[in-house]
C-alpha positions in Angstrom: -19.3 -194.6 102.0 -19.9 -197.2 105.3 -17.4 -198.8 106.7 -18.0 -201.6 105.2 -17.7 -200.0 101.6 -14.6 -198.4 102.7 -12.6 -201.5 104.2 -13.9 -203.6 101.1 -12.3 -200.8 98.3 -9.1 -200.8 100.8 -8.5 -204.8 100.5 -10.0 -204.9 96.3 -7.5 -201.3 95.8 -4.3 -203.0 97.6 -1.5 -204.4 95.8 -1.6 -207.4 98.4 -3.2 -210.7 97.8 -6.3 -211.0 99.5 -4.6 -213.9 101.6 -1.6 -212.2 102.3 -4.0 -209.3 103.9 -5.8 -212.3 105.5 -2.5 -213.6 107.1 -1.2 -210.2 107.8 -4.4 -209.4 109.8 -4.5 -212.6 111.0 -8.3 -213.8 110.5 -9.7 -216.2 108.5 -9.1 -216.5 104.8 -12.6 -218.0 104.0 -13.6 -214.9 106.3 -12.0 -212.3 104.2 -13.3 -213.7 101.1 -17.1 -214.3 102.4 -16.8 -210.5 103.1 -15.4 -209.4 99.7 -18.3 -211.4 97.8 -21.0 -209.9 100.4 -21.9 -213.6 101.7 -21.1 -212.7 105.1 -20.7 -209.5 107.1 -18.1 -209.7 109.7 -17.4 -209.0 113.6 -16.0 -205.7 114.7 -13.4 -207.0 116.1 -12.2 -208.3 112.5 -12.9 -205.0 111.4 -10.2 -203.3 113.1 -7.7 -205.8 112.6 -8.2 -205.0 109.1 -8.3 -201.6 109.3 -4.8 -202.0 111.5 -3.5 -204.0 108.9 -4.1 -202.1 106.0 -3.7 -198.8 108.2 -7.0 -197.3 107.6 -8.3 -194.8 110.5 -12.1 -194.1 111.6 -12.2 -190.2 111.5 -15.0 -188.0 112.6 -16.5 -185.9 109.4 -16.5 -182.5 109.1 -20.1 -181.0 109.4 -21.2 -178.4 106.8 -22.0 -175.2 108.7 -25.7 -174.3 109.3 -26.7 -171.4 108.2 -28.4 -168.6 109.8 -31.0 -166.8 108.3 -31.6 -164.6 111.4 -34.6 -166.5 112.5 
């Protein structure tokens, strides 16, 4: 899932009003919603002030283990 993908199903999941996350993040309501309907992509910076606000992390993933056929 992108980041994107991710910070979308994290705003459409929350019990919050898509303006109160706007508010609470404090960016642009017309913002949030051009995101949520895909009009618009946004900046980074708005990014992490969502993911602050709705307390959402970036962490590395865990890589499946190569294996080793003895070559």
């Amino acid at each position: 899932m992108s980041l994107s993908e991710t910070l979308k199903a994290a705003i459409l999941n929350s019990k919050q009003s898509r303006y109160a996350i706007a508010r609470g993040s404090k960016i642009d309501h017309a913002v949030l919603r051009r995101f949520i309907t895909g009009e618009r992509d946004i900046k980074l910076k708005t990014a992490e002030s969502l993911a602050h606000y709705l307390e959402l992390e970036l962490v590395k993933k865990k890589r499946k283990a190569k294996k080793n056929n003895g070559k």
